[in-house]
C-alpha positions as CSV (number, residue, x, y, z in Angstrom):
1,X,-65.6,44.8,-67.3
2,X,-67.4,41.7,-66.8
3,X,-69.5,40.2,-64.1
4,X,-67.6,41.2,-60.8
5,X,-66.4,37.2,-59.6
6,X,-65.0,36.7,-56.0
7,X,-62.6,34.2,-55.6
8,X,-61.8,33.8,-51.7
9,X,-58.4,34.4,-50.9
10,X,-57.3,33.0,-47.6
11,X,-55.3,30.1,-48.4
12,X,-55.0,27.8,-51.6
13,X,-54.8,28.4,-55.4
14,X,-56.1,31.8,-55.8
15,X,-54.0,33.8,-58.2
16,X,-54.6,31.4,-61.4
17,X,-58.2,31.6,-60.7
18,X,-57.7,35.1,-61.2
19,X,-55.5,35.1,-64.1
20,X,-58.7,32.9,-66.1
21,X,-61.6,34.9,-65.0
22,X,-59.7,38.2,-66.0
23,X,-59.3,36.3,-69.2
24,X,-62.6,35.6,-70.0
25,X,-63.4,38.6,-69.3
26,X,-65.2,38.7,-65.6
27,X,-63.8,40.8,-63.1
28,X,-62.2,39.2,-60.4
29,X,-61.5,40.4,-56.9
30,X,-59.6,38.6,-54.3
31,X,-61.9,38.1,-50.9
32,X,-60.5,38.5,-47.6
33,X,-62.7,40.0,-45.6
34,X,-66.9,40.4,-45.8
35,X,-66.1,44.0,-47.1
36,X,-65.0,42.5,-50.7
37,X,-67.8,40.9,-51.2
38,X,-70.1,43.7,-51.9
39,X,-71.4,43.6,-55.4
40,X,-70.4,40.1,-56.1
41,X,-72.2,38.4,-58.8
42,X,-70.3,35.1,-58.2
43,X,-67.6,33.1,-56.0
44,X,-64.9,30.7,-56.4
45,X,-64.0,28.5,-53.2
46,X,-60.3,27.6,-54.7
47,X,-58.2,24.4,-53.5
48,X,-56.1,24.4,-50.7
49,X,-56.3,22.8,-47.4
50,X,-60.2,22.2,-46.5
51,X,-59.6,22.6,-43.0
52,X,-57.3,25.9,-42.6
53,X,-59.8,27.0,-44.7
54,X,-62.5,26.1,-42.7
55,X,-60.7,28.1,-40.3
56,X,-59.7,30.9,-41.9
57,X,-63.2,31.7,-42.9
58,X,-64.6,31.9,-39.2
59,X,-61.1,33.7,-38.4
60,X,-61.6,36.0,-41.4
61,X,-65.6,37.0,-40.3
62,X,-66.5,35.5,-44.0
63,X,-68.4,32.2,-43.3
64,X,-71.7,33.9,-42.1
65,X,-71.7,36.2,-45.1
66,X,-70.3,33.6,-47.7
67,X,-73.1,31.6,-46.7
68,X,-75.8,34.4,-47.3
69,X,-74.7,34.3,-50.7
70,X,-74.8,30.6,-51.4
71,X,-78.2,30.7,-49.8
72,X,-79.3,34.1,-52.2
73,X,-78.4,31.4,-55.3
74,X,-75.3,33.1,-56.6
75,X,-73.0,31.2,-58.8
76,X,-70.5,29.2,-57.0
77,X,-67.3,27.3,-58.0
78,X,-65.8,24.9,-55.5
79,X,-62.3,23.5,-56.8
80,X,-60.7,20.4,-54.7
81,X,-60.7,21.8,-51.3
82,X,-63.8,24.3,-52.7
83,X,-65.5,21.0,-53.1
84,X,-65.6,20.2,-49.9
85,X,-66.7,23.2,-48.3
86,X,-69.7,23.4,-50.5
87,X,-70.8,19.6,-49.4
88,X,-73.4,18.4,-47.2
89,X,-71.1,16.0,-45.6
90,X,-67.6,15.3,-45.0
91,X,-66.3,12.4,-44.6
92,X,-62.4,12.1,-43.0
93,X,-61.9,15.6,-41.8
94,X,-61.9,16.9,-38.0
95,X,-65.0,16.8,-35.9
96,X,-64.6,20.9,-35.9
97,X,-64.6,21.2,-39.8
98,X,-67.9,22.7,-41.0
99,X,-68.9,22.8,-44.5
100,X,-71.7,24.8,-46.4
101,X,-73.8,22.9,-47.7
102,X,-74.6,23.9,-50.2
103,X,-74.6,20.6,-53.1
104,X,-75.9,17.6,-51.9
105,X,-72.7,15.6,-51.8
106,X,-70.8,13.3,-49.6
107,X,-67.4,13.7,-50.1
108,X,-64.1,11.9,-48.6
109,X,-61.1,14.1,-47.8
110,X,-57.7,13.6,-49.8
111,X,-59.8,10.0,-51.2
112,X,-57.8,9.6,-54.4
113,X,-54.5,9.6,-51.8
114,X,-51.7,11.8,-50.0
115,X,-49.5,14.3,-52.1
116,X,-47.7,11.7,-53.8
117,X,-50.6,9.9,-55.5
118,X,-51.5,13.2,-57.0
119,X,-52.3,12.4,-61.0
120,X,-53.4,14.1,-63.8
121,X,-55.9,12.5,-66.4
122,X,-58.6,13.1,-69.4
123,X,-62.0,13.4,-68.4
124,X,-64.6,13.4,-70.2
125,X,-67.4,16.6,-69.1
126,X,-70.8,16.5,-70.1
127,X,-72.0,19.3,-72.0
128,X,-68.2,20.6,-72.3
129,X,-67.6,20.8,-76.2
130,X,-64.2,20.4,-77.7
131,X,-63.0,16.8,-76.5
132,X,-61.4,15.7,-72.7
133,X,-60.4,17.9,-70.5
134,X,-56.8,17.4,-68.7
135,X,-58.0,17.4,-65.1
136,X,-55.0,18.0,-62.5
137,X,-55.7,16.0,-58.8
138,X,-53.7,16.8,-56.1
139,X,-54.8,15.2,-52.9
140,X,-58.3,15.1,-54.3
141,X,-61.5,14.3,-52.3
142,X,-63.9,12.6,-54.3
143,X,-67.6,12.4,-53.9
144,X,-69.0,9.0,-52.5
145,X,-72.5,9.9,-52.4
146,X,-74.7,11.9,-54.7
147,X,-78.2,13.9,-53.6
148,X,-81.2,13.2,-56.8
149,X,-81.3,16.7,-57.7
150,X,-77.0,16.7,-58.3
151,X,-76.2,16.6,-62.1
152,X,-72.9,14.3,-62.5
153,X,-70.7,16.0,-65.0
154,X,-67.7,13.5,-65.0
155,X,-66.6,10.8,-63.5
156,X,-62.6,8.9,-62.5
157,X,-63.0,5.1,-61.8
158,X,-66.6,5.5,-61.1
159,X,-66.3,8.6,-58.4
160,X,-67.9,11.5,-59.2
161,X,-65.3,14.6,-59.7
162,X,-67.2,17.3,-60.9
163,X,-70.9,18.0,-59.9
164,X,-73.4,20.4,-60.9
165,X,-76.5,21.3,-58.5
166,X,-78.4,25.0,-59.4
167,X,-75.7,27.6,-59.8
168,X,-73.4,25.3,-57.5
169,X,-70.7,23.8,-59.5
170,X,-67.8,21.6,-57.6
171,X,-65.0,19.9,-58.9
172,X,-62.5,17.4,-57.4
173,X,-59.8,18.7,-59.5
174,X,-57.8,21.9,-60.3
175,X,-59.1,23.2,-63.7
176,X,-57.4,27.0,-62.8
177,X,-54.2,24.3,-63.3
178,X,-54.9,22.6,-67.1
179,X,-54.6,25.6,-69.1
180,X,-58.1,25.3,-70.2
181,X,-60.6,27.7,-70.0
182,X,-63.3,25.5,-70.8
183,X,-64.7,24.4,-67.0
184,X,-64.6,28.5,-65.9
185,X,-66.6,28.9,-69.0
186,X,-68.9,26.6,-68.2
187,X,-69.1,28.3,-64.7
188,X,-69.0,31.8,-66.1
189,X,-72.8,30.6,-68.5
190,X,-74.2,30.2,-65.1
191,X,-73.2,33.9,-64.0
Protein backbone atom coordinates (compact mmCIF):
# COMPACT_ATOMS: atom_id res chain seq x y z
CA UNK A 1 0.00 0.00 0.00
CA UNK A 2 0.48 3.61 -0.25
CA UNK A 3 1.37 6.39 2.21
CA UNK A 4 -0.66 5.46 5.44
CA UNK A 5 -3.38 8.87 5.28
CA UNK A 6 -5.54 9.54 8.47
CA UNK A 7 -8.71 10.94 7.94
CA UNK A 8 -10.37 11.86 11.45
CA UNK A 9 -13.43 10.15 11.97
CA UNK A 10 -15.65 11.76 14.61
CA UNK A 11 -18.20 13.42 12.81
CA UNK A 12 -18.64 14.70 9.11
CA UNK A 13 -17.88 13.25 5.60
CA UNK A 14 -15.45 10.63 6.28
CA UNK A 15 -16.16 7.50 4.35
CA UNK A 16 -15.80 9.28 0.73
CA UNK A 17 -12.60 10.50 1.83
CA UNK A 18 -11.76 7.06 2.23
CA UNK A 19 -13.20 5.60 -0.80
CA UNK A 20 -10.60 8.42 -2.91
CA UNK A 21 -7.46 7.93 -0.96
CA UNK A 22 -7.93 4.06 -1.29
CA UNK A 23 -8.31 4.91 -4.91
CA UNK A 24 -5.29 6.60 -5.46
CA UNK A 25 -3.71 4.38 -3.88
CA UNK A 26 -2.75 5.69 -0.15
CA UNK A 27 -3.85 3.88 2.68
CA UNK A 28 -6.40 5.32 4.63
CA UNK A 29 -7.35 4.69 8.27
CA UNK A 30 -10.20 6.15 10.00
CA UNK A 31 -9.02 8.20 13.42
CA UNK A 32 -10.82 7.99 16.46
CA UNK A 33 -8.73 7.89 19.09
CA UNK A 34 -4.70 9.12 19.40
CA UNK A 35 -3.87 5.26 19.08
CA UNK A 36 -4.71 5.47 15.13
CA UNK A 37 -2.56 7.88 14.53
CA UNK A 38 0.62 5.98 14.91
CA UNK A 39 2.49 5.81 11.64
CA UNK A 40 0.54 8.50 9.92
CA UNK A 41 2.21 10.08 7.04
CA UNK A 42 -0.81 12.52 6.49
CA UNK A 43 -4.38 13.73 7.82
CA UNK A 44 -7.56 14.80 6.43
CA UNK A 45 -9.86 17.09 8.80
CA UNK A 46 -13.26 16.26 6.70
CA UNK A 47 -16.46 18.55 6.73
CA UNK A 48 -18.94 18.35 9.15
CA UNK A 49 -20.03 20.62 11.94
CA UNK A 50 -16.80 22.80 13.07
CA UNK A 51 -17.95 23.00 16.47
CA UNK A 52 -19.06 19.21 17.46
CA UNK A 53 -15.93 18.74 15.99
CA UNK A 54 -14.20 20.99 17.97
CA UNK A 55 -15.64 19.02 20.59
CA UNK A 56 -15.24 15.76 19.72
CA UNK A 57 -11.59 16.19 19.43
CA UNK A 58 -10.96 17.35 23.13
CA UNK A 59 -13.73 14.49 24.01
CA UNK A 60 -11.90 11.95 21.82
CA UNK A 61 -8.08 12.89 23.63
CA UNK A 62 -7.02 13.74 19.75
CA UNK A 63 -6.59 17.55 19.77
CA UNK A 64 -3.16 17.55 21.73
CA UNK A 65 -1.81 14.80 19.51
CA UNK A 66 -3.40 16.05 16.11
CA UNK A 67 -1.72 19.23 16.88
CA UNK A 68 1.78 17.48 17.33
CA UNK A 69 1.41 16.50 13.94
CA UNK A 70 0.49 19.70 12.31
CA UNK A 71 3.26 21.24 14.18
CA UNK A 72 5.93 18.07 13.01
CA UNK A 73 4.79 19.46 9.16
CA UNK A 74 2.77 16.53 8.04
CA UNK A 75 0.54 16.93 5.13
CA UNK A 76 -2.85 18.14 6.04
CA UNK A 77 -6.25 18.42 4.21
CA UNK A 78 -8.94 20.52 5.81
CA UNK A 79 -12.32 20.21 3.82
CA UNK A 80 -15.26 22.88 4.75
CA UNK A 81 -15.50 22.28 8.40
CA UNK A 82 -11.56 20.95 8.06
CA UNK A 83 -11.04 24.49 6.95
CA UNK A 84 -11.85 25.91 9.80
CA UNK A 85 -10.15 23.99 12.34
CA UNK A 86 -6.87 24.49 10.63
CA UNK A 87 -7.33 28.55 10.69
CA UNK A 88 -5.77 31.07 12.82
CA UNK A 89 -9.07 32.70 13.39
CA UNK A 90 -12.67 32.16 13.36
CA UNK A 91 -14.92 34.30 12.90
CA UNK A 92 -18.88 33.51 13.88
CA UNK A 93 -18.46 30.43 15.92
CA UNK A 94 -18.74 30.06 19.88
CA UNK A 95 -16.37 31.75 22.23
CA UNK A 96 -15.39 27.87 23.29
CA UNK A 97 -14.44 26.83 19.67
CA UNK A 98 -10.66 26.49 19.24
CA UNK A 99 -9.01 25.95 16.07
CA UNK A 100 -5.41 24.86 15.16
CA UNK A 101 -3.79 27.06 13.59
CA UNK A 102 -2.22 25.89 11.56
CA UNK A 103 -2.78 28.28 7.94
CA UNK A 104 -2.80 31.72 8.36
CA UNK A 105 -6.45 32.39 7.59
CA UNK A 106 -9.42 34.15 8.79
CA UNK A 107 -12.31 32.45 8.08
CA UNK A 108 -16.27 33.08 8.62
CA UNK A 109 -18.42 30.16 9.67
CA UNK A 110 -21.31 28.90 7.22
CA UNK A 111 -20.36 32.66 5.18
CA UNK A 112 -21.65 31.61 1.77
CA UNK A 113 -25.25 30.88 3.87
CA UNK A 114 -27.39 28.22 5.92
CA UNK A 115 -28.12 24.66 4.38
CA UNK A 116 -30.41 26.00 1.83
CA UNK A 117 -27.92 28.34 0.06
CA UNK A 118 -25.69 25.37 -0.44
CA UNK A 119 -24.40 25.59 -4.33
CA UNK A 120 -22.29 23.81 -6.51
CA UNK A 121 -19.99 25.61 -9.13
CA UNK A 122 -16.68 25.49 -11.54
CA UNK A 123 -13.66 26.77 -10.08
CA UNK A 124 -10.89 27.36 -11.57
CA UNK A 125 -7.53 25.72 -9.25
CA UNK A 126 -4.16 26.89 -9.88
CA UNK A 127 -1.72 24.43 -10.77
CA UNK A 128 -4.73 21.79 -11.17
CA UNK A 129 -4.41 20.54 -14.85
CA UNK A 130 -7.43 19.24 -16.80
CA UNK A 131 -9.96 22.30 -16.76
CA UNK A 132 -12.57 23.46 -13.61
CA UNK A 133 -13.21 21.56 -11.08
CA UNK A 134 -17.01 21.14 -9.82
CA UNK A 135 -16.66 22.27 -6.29
CA UNK A 136 -19.78 21.17 -3.98
CA UNK A 137 -20.59 24.09 -0.89
CA UNK A 138 -22.60 23.17 1.63
CA UNK A 139 -22.83 25.67 4.44
CA UNK A 140 -19.31 26.81 3.49
CA UNK A 141 -17.10 29.15 5.46
CA UNK A 142 -15.09 31.21 3.31
CA UNK A 143 -11.78 32.90 4.12
CA UNK A 144 -11.98 36.73 4.63
CA UNK A 145 -8.47 37.29 5.38
CA UNK A 146 -5.28 35.78 4.00
CA UNK A 147 -1.56 35.58 5.95
CA UNK A 148 1.53 36.64 3.10
CA UNK A 149 3.00 33.30 3.14
CA UNK A 150 -0.79 31.62 2.15
CA UNK A 151 -0.80 30.55 -1.59
CA UNK A 152 -4.58 31.31 -3.02
CA UNK A 153 -5.51 28.36 -5.18
CA UNK A 154 -9.05 29.52 -6.18
CA UNK A 155 -11.30 31.90 -5.57
CA UNK A 156 -15.83 32.31 -5.67
CA UNK A 157 -16.87 36.02 -5.99
CA UNK A 158 -13.55 37.10 -4.81
CA UNK A 159 -13.36 34.87 -1.38
CA UNK A 160 -10.75 32.60 -1.19
CA UNK A 161 -12.03 28.74 -1.10
CA UNK A 162 -9.05 26.75 -1.31
CA UNK A 163 -5.68 27.73 0.32
CA UNK A 164 -2.30 26.32 0.25
CA UNK A 165 0.25 27.23 3.13
CA UNK A 166 3.46 24.42 3.49
CA UNK A 167 1.99 20.94 3.54
CA UNK A 168 -1.39 22.63 4.81
CA UNK A 169 -4.00 22.57 2.24
CA UNK A 170 -7.76 23.87 3.11
CA UNK A 171 -10.63 24.03 1.15
CA UNK A 172 -14.05 25.63 1.55
CA UNK A 173 -15.72 22.99 -0.33
CA UNK A 174 -16.30 19.24 -0.53
CA UNK A 175 -13.98 17.81 -3.27
CA UNK A 176 -14.44 13.98 -1.55
CA UNK A 177 -18.23 15.04 -3.08
CA UNK A 178 -17.38 16.03 -7.08
CA UNK A 179 -16.27 12.81 -8.27
CA UNK A 180 -12.84 14.12 -8.93
CA UNK A 181 -9.83 12.99 -7.88
CA UNK A 182 -7.95 15.81 -8.90
CA UNK A 183 -7.74 18.10 -5.46
CA UNK A 184 -6.74 14.65 -3.31
CA UNK A 185 -4.11 14.31 -5.94
CA UNK A 186 -2.96 17.50 -5.57
CA UNK A 187 -2.85 16.78 -1.69
CA UNK A 188 -1.46 13.30 -2.12
CA UNK A 189 2.06 15.28 -4.29
CA UNK A 190 2.56 16.88 -0.95
CA UNK A 191 2.70 13.41 0.94
Amino acid sequence: MGAKVGVVALQGAVGLHVEVLRDLGADPVEVRTPEQLSGIDALVLPGGESTTMSKLLDSSGLRAPVAALLADGAPVLGTCAGMILLATEVLDGRADQQSFGAIDLTVRRNAFGRQVDSFETDVVIDGLAGGPFHAVFIRAPYVETVGPSVEVLATVDDHPVLCRQGPVLAAAFHPELSGDLRLHELFMKGV
